[in-house]
C-alpha positions as CSV (number, residue, x, y, z in Angstrom):
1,X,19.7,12.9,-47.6
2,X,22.0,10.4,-46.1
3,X,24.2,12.5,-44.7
4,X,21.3,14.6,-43.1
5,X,19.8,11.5,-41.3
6,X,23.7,10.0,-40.7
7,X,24.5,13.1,-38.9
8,X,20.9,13.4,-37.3
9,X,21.2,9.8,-35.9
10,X,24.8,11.0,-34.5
11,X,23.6,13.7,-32.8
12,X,21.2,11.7,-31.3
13,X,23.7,9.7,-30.2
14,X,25.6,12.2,-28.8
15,X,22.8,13.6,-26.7
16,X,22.1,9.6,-25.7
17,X,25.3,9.4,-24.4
18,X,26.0,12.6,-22.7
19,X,22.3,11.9,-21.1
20,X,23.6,8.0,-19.8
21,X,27.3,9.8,-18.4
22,X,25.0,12.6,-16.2
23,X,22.1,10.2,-15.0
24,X,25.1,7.9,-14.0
25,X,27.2,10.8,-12.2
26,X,23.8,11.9,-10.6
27,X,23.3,8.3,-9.3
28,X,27.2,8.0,-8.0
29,X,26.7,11.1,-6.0
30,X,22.7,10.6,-4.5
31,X,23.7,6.4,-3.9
32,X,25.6,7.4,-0.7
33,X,23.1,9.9,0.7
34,X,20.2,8.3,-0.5
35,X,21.5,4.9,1.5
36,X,22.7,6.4,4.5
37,X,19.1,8.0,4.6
38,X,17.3,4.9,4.3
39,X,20.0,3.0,6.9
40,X,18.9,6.2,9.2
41,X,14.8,5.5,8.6
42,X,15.4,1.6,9.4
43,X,16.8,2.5,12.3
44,X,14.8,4.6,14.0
45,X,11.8,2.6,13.5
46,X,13.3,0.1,15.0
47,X,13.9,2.4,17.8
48,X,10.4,2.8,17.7
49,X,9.8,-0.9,18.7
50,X,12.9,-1.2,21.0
51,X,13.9,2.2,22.8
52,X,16.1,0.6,25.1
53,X,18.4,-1.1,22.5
54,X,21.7,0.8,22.2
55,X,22.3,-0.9,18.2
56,X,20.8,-3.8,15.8
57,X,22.3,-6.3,14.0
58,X,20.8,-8.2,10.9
59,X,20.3,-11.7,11.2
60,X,22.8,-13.3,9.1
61,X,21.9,-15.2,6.4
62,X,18.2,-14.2,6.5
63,X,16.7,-15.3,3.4
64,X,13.2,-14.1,2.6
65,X,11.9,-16.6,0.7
66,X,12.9,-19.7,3.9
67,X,10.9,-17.2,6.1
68,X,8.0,-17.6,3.6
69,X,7.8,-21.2,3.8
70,X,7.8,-21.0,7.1
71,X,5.0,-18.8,7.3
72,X,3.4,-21.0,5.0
73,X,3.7,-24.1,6.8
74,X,2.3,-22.0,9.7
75,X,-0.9,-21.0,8.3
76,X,0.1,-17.9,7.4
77,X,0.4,-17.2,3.9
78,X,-1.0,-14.0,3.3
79,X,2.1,-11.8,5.5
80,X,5.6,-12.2,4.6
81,X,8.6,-11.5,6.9
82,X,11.3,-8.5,5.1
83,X,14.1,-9.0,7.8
84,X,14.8,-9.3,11.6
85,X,17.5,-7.7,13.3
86,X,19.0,-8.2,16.9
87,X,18.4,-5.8,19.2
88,X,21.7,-5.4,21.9
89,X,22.6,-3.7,24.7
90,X,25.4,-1.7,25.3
91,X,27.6,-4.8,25.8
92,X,26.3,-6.1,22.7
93,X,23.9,-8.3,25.0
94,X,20.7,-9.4,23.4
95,X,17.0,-8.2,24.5
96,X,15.3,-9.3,21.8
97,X,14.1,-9.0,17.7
98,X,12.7,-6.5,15.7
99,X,10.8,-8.0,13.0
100,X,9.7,-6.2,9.6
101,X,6.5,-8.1,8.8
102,X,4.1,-7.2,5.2
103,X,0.9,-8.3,5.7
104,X,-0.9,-8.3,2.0
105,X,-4.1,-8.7,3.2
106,X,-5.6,-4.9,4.2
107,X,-8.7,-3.7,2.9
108,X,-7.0,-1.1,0.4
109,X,-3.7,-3.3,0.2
110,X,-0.5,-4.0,1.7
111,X,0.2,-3.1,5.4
112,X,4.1,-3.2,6.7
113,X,5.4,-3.1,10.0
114,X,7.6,-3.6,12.8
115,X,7.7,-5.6,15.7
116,X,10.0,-6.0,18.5
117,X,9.8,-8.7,20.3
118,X,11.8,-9.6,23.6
119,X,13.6,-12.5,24.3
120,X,11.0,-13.8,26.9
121,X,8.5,-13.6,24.0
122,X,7.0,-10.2,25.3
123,X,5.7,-7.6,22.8
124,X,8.0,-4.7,23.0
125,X,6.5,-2.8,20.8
126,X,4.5,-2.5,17.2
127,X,5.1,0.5,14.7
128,X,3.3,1.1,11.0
129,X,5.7,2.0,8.3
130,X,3.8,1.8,5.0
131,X,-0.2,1.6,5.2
132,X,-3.0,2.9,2.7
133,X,-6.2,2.0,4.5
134,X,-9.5,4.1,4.1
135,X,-9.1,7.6,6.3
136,X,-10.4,7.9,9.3
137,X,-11.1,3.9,9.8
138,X,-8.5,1.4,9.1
139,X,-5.7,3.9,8.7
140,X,-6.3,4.6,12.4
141,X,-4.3,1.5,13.1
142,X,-1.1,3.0,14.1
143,X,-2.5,5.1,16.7
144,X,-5.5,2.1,18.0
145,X,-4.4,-1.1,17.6
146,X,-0.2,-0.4,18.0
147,X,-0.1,0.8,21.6
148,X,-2.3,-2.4,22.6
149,X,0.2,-4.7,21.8
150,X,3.1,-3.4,23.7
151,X,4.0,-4.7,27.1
152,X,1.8,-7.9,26.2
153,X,3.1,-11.7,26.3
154,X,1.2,-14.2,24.0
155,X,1.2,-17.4,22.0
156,X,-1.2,-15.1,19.2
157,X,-3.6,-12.5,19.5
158,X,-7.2,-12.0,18.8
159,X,-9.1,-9.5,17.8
160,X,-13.0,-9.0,20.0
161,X,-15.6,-6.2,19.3
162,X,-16.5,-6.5,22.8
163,X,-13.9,-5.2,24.6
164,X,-10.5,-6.6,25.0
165,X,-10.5,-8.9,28.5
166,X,-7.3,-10.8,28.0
167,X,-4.2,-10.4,27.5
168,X,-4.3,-12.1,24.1
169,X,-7.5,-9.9,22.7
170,X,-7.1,-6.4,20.7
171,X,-9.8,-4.0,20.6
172,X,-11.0,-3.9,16.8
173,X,-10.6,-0.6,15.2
174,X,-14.6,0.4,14.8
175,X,-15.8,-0.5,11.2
176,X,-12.3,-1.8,10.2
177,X,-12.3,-5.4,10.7
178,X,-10.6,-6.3,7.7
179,X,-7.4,-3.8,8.8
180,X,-7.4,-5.2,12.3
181,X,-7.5,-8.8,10.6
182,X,-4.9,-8.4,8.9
183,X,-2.8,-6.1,11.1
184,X,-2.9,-9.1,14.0
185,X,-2.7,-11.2,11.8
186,X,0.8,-10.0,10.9
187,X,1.9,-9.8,14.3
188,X,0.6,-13.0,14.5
189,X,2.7,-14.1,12.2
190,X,5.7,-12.3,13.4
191,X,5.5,-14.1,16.6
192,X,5.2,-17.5,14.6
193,X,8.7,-16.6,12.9
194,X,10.2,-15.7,16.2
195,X,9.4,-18.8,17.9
196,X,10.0,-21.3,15.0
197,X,13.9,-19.5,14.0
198,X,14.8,-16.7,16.0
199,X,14.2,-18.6,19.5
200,X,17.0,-21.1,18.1
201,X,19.8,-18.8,17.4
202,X,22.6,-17.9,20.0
203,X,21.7,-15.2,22.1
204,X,17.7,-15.2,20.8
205,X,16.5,-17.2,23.9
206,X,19.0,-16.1,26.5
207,X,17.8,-14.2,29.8
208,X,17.2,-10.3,29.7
């Protein structure tokens, strides 16, 4: 009997341990791929934002949780900032930011994003990258309330039902108030980030 279940329990072993030295092989060979992949999706949406930028670079020593209190202190608890990169020229000149920005407070959940912002304070651009709004309302806000954004210069937006007059107002998305809330909100609080920190580090403020 002991014998059974001591050679039971090492062939268990065996197979534990033949199981840990595969799954760890599998993950030294996918780790590469699997992060030069996402490197290549983080980088074309933020191409999405600033076309014209020939690379980024990260902000250095961006640390999510000082952005939060940031936002905080703002008003703007309910968004938090995931990183900001530089975006450059060819000559490594700088035209602006691109700011990742999680808003957490969509009518089905969280809605994430990119901005890109100009060094002027101009809206460059605006791209979805995760969202799980209700179909056909408030997951129409990549291709409604993105495009409105671009080309735009303000303090903050608002959103009007009535018709967008200024260049501060965004056309709600029809029976998705809540997702337009929260999606200018975000921006919103993108902005906020980029005038409080960004605006203050070299090459952030200089002319285009």
């Amino acid at each position: 009997m002991k014998k059974s279940m001591l050679k039971d329990t090492a062939i268990l072993f065996a197979i534990t341990l033949i199981s840990g030295l595969i799954l760890g092989a599998v993950y030294q060979l996918t780790k590469e791929p699997i992060a030069e992949q996402e490197e290549k999706a983080k980088t074309e949406a933020r191409q999405e934002v600033f076309a014209d930028a020939a690379s980024f670079a990260d902000a250095g020593g961006f640390d999510p949780r000082a952005a939060q209190a940031v936002l905080d202190t703002g008003g703007f608890s309910g968004c938090s900032i995931d990183e900001c990169a530089q975006a450059l020229d060819e000559d490594g000149n700088a035209l602006g930011w691109v700011i990742t920005v999680t808003t957490h407070e969509g009518y089905s959940g969280d809605i994430q994003f990119t901005v890109g912002v100009r060094n002027d304070g101009t809206m460059n651009g605006m791209s979805i990258l995760s969202i799980s709004e209700t179909a056909g309302l408030g997951m129409r806000a990549g291709e409604f309330l993105a495009p409105q954004f671009a080309g735009k210069k303000a303090d903050s937006f608002v959103y009007t039902k009535s018709g967008a007059s200024a260049d501060n107002e965004i056309d709600a998305i029809s029976s998705a108030t809540i997702t337009t809330s929260a999606v200018v909100d975000g921006v919103n609080a993108g902005l906020y980030y980029f005038q409080t920190e960004l605006t203050q580090q070299e090459g952030g403020n200089g002319d285009e």
